[in-house]
DRENLUMKE-829244 format. One record per atom (N, C-alpha, C, O): residue number from 0; residue in one letter; atom name; x, y, z. Coordinates in pm, 1 decimal, decimal comma. Atoms other than C-alpha are relative to their C-alpha. Example, Ala and Ser with C-alpha at 12.3 -4.5 7.8 and 13.67 -1.06 7.14 Angstrom:
2
num  residu  atome  xx  yy  zz
0  A  N  89,0  -119,0  0,0
0  A  CA  1230,0  -450,0  780,0
0  A  C  90,0  120,0  0,0
0  A  O  193,6  118,1  66,5
1  S  N  -82,0  -119,0  -6,0
1  S  CA  1367,0  -106,0  714,0
1  S  C  -77,0  109,0  73,0
1  S  O  -26,1  219,8  89,9
This chain:
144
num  residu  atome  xx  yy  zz
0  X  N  -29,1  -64,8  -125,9
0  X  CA  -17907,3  -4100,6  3730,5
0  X  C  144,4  48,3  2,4
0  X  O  184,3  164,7  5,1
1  X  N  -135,5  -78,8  57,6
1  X  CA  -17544,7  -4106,3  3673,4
1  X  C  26,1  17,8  -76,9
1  X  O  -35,3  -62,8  -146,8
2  X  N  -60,8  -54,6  113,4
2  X  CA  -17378,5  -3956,6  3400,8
2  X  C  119,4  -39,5  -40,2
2  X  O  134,5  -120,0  -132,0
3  X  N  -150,0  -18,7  24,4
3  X  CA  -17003,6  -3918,2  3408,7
3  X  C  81,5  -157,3  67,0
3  X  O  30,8  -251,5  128,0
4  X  N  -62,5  82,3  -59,8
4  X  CA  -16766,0  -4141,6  3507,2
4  X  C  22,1  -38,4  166,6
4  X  O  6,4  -136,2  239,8
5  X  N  18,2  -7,5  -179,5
5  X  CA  -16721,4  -4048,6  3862,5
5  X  C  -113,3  -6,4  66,3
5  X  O  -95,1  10,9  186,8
6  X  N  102,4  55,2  -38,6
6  X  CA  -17090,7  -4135,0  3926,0
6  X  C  1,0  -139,0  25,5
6  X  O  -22,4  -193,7  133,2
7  X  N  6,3  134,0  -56,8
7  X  CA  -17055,0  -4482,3  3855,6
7  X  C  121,3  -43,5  48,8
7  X  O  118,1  -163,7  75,1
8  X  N  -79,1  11,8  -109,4
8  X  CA  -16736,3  -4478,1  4038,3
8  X  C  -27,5  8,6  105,7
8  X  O  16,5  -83,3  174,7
9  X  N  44,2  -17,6  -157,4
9  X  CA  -16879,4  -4360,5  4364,5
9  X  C  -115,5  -102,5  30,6
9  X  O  -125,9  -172,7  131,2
10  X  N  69,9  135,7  -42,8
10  X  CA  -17167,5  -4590,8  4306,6
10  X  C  55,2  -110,0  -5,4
10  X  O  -18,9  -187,4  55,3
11  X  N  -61,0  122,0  -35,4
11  X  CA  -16952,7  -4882,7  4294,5
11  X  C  42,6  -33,9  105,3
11  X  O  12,9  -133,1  172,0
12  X  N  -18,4  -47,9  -142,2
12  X  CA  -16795,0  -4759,8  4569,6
12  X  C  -62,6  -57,6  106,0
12  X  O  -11,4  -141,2  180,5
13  X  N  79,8  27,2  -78,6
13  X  CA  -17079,1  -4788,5  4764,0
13  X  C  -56,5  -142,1  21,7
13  X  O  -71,7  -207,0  125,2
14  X  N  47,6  135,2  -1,4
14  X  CA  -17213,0  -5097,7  4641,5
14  X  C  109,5  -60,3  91,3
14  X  O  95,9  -66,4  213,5
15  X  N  -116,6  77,3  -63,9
15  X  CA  -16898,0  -5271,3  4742,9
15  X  C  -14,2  11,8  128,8
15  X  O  -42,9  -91,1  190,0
16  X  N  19,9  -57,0  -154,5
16  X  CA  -16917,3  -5084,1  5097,0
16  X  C  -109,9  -141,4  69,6
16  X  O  -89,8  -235,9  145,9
17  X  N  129,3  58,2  -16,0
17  X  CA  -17278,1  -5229,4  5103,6
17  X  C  14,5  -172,3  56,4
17  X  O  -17,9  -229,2  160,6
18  X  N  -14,7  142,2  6,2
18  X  CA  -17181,2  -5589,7  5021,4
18  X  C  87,8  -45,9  122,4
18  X  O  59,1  -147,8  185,3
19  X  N  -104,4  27,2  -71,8
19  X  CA  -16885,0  -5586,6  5245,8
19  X  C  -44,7  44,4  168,3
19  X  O  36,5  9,0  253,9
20  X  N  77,5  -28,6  -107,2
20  X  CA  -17083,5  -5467,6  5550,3
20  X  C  -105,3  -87,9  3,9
20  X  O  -124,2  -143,1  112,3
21  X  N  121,3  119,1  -29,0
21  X  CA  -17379,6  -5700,0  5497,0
21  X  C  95,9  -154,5  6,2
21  X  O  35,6  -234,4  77,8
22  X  N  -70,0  90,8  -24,7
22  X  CA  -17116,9  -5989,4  5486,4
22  X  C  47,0  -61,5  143,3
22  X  O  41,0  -169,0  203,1
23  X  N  -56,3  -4,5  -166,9
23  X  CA  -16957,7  -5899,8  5818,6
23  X  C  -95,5  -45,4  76,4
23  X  O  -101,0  -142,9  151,3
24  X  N  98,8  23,6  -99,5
24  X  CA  -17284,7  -5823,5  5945,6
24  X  C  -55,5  -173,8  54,1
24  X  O  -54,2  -226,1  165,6
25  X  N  78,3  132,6  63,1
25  X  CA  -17450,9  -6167,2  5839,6
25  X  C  88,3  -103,3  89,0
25  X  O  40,5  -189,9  162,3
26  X  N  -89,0  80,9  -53,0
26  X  CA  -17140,9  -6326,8  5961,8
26  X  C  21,8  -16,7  144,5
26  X  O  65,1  -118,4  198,7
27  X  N  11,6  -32,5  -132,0
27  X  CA  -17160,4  -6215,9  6287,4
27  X  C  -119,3  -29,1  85,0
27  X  O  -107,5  -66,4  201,7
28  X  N  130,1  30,1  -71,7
28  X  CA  -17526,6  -6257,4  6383,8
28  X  C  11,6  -144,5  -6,3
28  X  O  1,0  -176,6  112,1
29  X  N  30,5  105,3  66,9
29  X  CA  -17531,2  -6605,5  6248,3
29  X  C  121,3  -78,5  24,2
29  X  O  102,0  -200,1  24,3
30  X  N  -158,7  77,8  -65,6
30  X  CA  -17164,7  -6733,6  6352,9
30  X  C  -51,3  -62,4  149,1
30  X  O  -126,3  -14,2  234,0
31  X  N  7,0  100,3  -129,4
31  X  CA  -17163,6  -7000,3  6626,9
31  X  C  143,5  85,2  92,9
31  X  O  249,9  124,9  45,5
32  X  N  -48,3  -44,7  -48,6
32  X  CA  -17036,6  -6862,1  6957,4
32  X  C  75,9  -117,6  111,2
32  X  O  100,2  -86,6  227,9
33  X  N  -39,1  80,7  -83,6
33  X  CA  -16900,0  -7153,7  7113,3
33  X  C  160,0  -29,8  58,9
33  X  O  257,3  -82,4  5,0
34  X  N  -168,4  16,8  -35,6
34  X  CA  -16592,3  -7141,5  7342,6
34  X  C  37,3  -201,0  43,4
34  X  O  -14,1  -289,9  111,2
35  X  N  -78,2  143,4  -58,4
35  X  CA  -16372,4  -7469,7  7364,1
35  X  C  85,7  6,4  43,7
35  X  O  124,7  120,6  67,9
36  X  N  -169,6  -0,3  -58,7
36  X  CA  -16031,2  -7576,6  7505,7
36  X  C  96,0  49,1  -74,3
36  X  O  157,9  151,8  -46,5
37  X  N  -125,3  -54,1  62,5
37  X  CA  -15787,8  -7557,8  7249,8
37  X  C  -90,3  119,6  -146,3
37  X  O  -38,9  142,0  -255,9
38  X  N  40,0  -113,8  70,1
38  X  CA  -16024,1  -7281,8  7070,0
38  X  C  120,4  107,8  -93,5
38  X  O  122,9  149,9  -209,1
39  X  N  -104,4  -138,3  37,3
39  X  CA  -15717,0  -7022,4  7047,5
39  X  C  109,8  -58,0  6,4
39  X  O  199,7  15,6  -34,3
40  X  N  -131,5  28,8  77,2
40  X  CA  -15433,4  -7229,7  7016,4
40  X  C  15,2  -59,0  -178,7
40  X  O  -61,3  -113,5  -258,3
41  X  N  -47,1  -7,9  162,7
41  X  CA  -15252,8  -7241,7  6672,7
41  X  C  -67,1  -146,9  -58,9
41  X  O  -75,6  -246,3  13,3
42  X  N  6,5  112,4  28,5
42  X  CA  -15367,1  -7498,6  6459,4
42  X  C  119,1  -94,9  -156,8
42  X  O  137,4  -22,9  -255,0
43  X  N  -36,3  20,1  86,4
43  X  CA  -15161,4  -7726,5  6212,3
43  X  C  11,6  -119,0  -81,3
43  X  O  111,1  -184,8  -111,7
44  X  N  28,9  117,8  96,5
44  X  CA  -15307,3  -7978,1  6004,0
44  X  C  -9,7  -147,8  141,1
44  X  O  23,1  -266,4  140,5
45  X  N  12,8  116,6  -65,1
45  X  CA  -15377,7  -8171,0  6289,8
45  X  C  100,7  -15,3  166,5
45  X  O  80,5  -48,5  283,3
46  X  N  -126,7  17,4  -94,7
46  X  CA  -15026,3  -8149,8  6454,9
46  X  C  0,2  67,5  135,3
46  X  O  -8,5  190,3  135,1
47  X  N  -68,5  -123,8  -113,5
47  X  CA  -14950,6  -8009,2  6795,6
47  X  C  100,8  48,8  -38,3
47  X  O  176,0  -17,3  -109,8
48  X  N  -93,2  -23,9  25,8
48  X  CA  -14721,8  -7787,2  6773,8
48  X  C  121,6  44,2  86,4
48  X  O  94,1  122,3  177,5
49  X  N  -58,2  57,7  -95,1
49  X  CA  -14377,8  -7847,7  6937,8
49  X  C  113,7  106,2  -24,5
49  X  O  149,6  137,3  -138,1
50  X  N  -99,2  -91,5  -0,9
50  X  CA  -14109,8  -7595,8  7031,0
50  X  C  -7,2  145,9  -101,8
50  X  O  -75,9  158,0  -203,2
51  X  N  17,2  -115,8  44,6
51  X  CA  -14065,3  -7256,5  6930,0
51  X  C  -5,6  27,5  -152,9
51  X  O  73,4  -26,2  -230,5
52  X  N  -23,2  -50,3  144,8
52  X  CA  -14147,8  -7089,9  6591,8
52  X  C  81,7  82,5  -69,2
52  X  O  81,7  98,1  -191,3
53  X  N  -86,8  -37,2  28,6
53  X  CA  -13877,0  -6893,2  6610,7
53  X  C  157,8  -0,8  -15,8
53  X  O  224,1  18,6  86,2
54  X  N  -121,1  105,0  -8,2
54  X  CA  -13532,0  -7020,5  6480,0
54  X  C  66,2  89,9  -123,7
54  X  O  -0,7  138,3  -215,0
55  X  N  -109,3  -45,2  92,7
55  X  CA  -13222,2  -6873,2  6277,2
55  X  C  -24,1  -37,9  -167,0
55  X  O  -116,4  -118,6  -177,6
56  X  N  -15,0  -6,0  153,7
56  X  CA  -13199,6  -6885,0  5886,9
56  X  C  132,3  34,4  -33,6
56  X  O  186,1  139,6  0,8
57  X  N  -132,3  -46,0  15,0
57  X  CA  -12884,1  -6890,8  5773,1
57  X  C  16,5  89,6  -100,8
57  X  O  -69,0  72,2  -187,6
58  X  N  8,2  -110,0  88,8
58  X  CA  -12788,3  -6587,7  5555,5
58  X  C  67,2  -79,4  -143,0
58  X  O  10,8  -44,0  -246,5
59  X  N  -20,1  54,4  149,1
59  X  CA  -12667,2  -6752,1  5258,0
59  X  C  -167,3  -36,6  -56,2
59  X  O  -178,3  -6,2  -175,0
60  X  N  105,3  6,5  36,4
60  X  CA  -13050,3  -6844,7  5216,8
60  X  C  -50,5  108,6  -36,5
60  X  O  -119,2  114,8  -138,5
61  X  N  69,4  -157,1  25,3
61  X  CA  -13143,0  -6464,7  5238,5
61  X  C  31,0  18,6  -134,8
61  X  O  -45,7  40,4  -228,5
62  X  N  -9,5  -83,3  111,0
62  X  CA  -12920,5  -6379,7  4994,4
62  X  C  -8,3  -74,5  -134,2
62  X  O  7,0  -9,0  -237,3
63  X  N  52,8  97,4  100,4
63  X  CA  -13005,3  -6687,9  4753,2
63  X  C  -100,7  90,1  -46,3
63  X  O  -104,9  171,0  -139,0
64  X  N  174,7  -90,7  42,7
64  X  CA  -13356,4  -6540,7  4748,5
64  X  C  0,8  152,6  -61,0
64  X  O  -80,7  196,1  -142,4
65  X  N  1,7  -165,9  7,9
65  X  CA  -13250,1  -6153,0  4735,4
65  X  C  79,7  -40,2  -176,2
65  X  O  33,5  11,1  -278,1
66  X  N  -4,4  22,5  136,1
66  X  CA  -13083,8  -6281,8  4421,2
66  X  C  -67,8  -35,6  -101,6
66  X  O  -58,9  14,5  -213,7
67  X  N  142,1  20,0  126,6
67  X  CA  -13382,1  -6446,7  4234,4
67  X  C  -55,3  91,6  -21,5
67  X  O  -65,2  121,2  -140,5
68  X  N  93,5  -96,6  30,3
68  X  CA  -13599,8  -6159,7  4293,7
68  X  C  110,1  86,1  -71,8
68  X  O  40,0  166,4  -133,4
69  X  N  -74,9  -144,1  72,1
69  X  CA  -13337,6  -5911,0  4132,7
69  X  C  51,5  -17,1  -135,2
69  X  O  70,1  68,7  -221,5
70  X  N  6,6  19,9  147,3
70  X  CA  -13259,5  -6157,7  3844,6
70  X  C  -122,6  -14,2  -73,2
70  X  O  -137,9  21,0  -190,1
71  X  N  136,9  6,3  69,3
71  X  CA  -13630,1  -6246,1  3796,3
71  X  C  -41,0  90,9  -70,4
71  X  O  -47,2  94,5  -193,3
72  X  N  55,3  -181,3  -15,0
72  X  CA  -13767,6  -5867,2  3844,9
72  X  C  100,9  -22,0  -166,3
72  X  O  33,8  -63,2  -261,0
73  X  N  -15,9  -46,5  127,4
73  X  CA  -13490,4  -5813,4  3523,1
73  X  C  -23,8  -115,2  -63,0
73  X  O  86,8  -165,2  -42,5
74  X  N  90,6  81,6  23,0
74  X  CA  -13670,2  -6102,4  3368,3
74  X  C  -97,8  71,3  -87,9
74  X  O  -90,3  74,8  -210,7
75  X  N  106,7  -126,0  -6,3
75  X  CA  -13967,4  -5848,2  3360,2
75  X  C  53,0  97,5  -147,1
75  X  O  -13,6  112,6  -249,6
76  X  N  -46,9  -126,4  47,7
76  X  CA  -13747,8  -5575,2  3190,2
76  X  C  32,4  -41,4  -156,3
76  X  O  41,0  35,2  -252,3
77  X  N  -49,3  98,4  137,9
77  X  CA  -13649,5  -5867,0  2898,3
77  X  C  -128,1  -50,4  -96,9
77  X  O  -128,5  -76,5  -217,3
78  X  N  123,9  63,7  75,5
78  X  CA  -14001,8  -5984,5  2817,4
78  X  C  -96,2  120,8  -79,9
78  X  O  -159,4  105,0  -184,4
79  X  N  55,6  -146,6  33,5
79  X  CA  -14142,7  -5586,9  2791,2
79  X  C  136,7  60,9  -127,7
79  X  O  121,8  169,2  -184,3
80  X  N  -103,5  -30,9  124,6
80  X  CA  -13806,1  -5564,8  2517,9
80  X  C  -62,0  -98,9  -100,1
80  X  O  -93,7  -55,6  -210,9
81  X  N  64,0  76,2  112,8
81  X  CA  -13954,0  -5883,5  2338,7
81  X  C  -106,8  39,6  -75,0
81  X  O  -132,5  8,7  -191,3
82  X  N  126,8  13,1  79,8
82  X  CA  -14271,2  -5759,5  2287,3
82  X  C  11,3  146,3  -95,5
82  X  O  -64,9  176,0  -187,5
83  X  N  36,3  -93,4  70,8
83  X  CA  -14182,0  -5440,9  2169,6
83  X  C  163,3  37,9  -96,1
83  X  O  195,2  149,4  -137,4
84  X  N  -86,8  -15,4  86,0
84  X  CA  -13849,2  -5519,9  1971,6
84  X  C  14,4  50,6  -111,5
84  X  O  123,4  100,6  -139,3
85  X  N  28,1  -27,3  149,6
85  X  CA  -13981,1  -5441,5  1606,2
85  X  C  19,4  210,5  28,8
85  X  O  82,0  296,5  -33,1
86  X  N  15,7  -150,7  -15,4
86  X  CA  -14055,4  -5076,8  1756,4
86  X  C  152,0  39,4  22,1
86  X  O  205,0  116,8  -57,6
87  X  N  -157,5  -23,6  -68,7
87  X  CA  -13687,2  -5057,1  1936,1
87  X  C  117,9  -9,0  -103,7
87  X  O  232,8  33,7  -92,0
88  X  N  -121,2  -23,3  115,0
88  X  CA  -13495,6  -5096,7  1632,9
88  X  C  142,3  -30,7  49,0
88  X  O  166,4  -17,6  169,0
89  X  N  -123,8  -23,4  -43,6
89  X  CA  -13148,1  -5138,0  1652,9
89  X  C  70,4  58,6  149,7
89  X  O  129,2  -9,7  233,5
90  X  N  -1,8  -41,7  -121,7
90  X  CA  -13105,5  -4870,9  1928,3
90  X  C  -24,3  -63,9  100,3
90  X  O  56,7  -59,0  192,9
91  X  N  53,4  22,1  -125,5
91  X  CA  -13331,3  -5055,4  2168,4
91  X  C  86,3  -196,5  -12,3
91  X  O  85,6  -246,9  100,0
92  X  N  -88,8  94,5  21,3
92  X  CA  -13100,8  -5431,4  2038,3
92  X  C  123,3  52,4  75,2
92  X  O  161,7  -31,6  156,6
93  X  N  -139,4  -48,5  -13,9
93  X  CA  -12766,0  -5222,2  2126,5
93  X  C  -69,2  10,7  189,2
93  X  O  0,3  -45,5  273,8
94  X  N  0,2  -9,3  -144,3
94  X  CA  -12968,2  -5129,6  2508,3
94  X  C  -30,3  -131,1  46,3
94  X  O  30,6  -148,1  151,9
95  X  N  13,1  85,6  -39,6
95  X  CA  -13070,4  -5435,0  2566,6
95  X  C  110,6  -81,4  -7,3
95  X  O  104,1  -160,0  87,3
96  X  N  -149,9  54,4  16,0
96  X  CA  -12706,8  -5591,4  2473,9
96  X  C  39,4  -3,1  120,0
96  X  O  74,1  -97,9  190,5
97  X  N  -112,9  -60,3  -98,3
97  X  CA  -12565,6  -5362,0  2723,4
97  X  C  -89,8  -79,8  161,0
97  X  O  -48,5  -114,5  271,7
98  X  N  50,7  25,9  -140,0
98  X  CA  -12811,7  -5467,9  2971,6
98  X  C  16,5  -112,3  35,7
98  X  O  57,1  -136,8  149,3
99  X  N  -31,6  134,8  -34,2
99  X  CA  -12794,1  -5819,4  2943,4
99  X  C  217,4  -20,5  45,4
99  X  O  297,7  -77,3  119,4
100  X  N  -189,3  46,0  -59,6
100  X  CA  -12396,6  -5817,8  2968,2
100  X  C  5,0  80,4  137,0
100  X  O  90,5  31,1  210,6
101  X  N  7,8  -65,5  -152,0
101  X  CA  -12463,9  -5564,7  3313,4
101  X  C  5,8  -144,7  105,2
101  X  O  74,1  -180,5  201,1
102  X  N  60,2  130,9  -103,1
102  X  CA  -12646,8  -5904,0  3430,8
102  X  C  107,3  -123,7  -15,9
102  X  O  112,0  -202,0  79,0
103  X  N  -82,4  130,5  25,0
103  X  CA  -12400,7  -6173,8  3316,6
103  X  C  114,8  96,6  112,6
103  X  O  138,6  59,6  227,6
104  X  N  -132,0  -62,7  -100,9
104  X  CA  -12099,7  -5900,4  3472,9
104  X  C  -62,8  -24,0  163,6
104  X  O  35,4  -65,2  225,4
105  X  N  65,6  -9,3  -121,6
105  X  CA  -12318,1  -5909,7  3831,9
105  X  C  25,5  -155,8  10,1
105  X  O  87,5  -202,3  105,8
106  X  N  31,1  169,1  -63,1
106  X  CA  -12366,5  -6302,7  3817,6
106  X  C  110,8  -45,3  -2,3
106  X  O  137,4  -133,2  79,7
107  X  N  -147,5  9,8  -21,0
107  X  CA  -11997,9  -6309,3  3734,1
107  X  C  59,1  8,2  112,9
107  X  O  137,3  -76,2  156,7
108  X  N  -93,9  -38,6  -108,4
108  X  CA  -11886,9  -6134,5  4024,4
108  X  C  -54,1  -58,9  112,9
108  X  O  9,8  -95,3  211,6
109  X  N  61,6  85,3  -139,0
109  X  CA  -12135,3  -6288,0  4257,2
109  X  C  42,3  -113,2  -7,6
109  X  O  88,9  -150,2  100,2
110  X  N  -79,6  123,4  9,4
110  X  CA  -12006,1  -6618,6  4139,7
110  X  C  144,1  -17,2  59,5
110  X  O  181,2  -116,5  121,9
111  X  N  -149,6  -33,9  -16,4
111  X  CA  -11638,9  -6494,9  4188,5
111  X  C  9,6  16,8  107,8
111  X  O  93,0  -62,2  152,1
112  X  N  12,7  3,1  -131,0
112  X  CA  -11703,8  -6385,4  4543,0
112  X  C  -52,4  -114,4  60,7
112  X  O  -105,2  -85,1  168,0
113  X  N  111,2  128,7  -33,8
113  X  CA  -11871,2  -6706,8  4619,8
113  X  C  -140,7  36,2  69,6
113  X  O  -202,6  -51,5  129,9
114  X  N  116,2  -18,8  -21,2
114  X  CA  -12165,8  -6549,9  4702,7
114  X  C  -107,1  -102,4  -10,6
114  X  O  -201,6  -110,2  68,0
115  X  N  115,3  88,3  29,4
115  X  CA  -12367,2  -6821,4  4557,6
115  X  C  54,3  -196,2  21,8
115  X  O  3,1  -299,5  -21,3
116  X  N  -49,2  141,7  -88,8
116  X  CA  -12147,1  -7134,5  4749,7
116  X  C  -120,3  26,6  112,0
116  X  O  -160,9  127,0  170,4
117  X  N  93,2  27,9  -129,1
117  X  CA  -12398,7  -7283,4  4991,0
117  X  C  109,5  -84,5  115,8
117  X  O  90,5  -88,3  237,3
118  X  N  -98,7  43,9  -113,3
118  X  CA  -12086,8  -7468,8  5154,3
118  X  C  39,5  56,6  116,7
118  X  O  97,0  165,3  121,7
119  X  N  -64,7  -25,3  -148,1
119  X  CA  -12019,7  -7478,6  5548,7
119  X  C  137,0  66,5  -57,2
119  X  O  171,3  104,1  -169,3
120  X  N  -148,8  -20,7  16,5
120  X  CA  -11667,4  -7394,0  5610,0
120  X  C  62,6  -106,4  17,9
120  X  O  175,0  -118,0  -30,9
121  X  N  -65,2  111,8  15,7
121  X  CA  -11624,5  -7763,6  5721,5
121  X  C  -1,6  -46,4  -119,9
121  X  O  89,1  -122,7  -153,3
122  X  N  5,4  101,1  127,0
122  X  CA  -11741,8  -7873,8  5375,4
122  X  C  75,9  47,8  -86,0
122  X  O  116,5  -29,9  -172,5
123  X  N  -108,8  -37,7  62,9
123  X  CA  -11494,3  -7581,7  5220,6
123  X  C  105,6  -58,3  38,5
123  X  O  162,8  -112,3  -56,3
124  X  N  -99,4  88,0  -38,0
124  X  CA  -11230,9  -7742,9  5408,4
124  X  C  45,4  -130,5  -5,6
124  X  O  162,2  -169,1  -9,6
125  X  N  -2,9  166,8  63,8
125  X  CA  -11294,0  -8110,7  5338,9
125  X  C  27,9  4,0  -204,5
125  X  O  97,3  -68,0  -276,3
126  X  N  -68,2  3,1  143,3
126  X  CA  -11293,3  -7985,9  4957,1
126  X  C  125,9  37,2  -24,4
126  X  O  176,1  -4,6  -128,7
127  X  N  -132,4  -0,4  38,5
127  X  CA  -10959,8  -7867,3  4977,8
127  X  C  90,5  -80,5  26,7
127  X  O  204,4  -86,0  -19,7
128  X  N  -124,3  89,5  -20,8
128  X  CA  -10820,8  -8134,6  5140,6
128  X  C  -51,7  -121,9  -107,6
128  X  O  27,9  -214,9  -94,2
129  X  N  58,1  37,7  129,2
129  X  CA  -11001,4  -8317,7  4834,2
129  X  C  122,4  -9,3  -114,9
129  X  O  186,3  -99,0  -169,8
130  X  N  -63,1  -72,1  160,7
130  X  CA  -10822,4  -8096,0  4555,3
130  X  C  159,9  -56,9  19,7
130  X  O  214,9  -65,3  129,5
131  X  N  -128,8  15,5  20,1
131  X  CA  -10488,4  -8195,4  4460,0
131  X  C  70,8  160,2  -93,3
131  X  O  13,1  257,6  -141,6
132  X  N  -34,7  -116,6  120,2
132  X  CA  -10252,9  -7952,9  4254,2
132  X  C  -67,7  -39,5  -153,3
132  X  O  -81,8  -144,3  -216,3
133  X  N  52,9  -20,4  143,6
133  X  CA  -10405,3  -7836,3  3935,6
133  X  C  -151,3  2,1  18,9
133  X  O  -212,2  30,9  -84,0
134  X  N  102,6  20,7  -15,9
134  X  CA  -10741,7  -7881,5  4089,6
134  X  C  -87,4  -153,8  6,5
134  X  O  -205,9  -187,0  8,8
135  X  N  55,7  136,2  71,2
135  X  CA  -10777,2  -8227,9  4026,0
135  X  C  -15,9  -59,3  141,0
135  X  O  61,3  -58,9  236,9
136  X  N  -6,1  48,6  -163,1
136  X  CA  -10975,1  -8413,9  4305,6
136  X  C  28,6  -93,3  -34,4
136  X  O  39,1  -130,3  -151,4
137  X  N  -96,2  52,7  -5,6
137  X  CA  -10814,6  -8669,4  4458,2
137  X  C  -123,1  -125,1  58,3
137  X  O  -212,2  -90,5  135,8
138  X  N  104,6  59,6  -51,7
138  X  CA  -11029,4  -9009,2  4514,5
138  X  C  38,2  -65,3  111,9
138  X  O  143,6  -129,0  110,8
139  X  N  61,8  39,6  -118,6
139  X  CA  -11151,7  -9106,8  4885,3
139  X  C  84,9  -174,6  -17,6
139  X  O  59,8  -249,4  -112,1
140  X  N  -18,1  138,6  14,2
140  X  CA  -10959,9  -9450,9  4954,8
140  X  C  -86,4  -70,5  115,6
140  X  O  -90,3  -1,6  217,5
141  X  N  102,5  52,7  -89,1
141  X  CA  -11201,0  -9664,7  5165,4
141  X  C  94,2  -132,9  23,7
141  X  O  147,8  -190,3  -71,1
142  X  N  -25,6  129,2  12,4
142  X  CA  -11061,6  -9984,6  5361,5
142  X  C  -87,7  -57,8  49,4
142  X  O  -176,8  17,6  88,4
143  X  N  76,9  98,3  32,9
143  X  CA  -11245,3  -10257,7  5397,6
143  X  C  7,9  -91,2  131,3
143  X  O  -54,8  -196,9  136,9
């Protein structure tokens, strides 16, 4: 009946349609209609749930995260060089060099900016009154 490719594309198509409409349907005739009390409130493992779901994130978390995905993602760009190193010759050794030192220069400078300190400003401040000259911390005397 079909021939070409785009035959049994459109019949798949359809099938799928088919299946995905008799599902609904099925689901719907045959679903229990029973209203209760807490029917439509949230549920969570049991818990009520207590005070609002909406609450601050501190941005040092954002940009934790915005950093994995951008070192991961080139991750990606390192494993698609492994597999096809033999082909890349030299040339594609010398781009990949350059690329990996791009990523060490970036994690450098994000390091250097403290970008990637999770410290308050009280806990920056308790470390400096910590540090002695030269960097050397200075130990906590406890009395007794």
């Amino acid at each position: 009946m079909f021939q070409g490719g785009l035959g049994s594309l459109l019949l798949y198509v359809a099938l799928v349609l088919v299946v995905i409409v008799a599902m609904l349907g099925i689901s719907f005739f045959l679903g229990q209609r029973i209203n209760r009390k807490y029917k439509h409130t949230p549920f969570e493992s049991g818990v009520i749930s207590v005070g609002s779901a909406h609450f601050r994130i501190s941005v040092p978390f954002y940009l934790t995260a915005i950093f994995f995905i951008i070192f991961d993602l080139e991750v990606v760009f390192l494993f698609a060089w492994a597999v096809a190193v033999r082909e890349a010759g030299w040339p594609g050794f010398i781009e990949i060099t350059v690329f990996i030192a791009i990523l060490v220069a970036a994690l450098f400078y994000l390091w250097r900016i403290g970008a990637l300190d999770w410290r308050t400003e009280t806990q920056k401040h308790q470390l400096t009154l910590l540090k002695g000259p030269g960097g050397v911390v200075k130990k906590k005397e406890f009395k007794l």
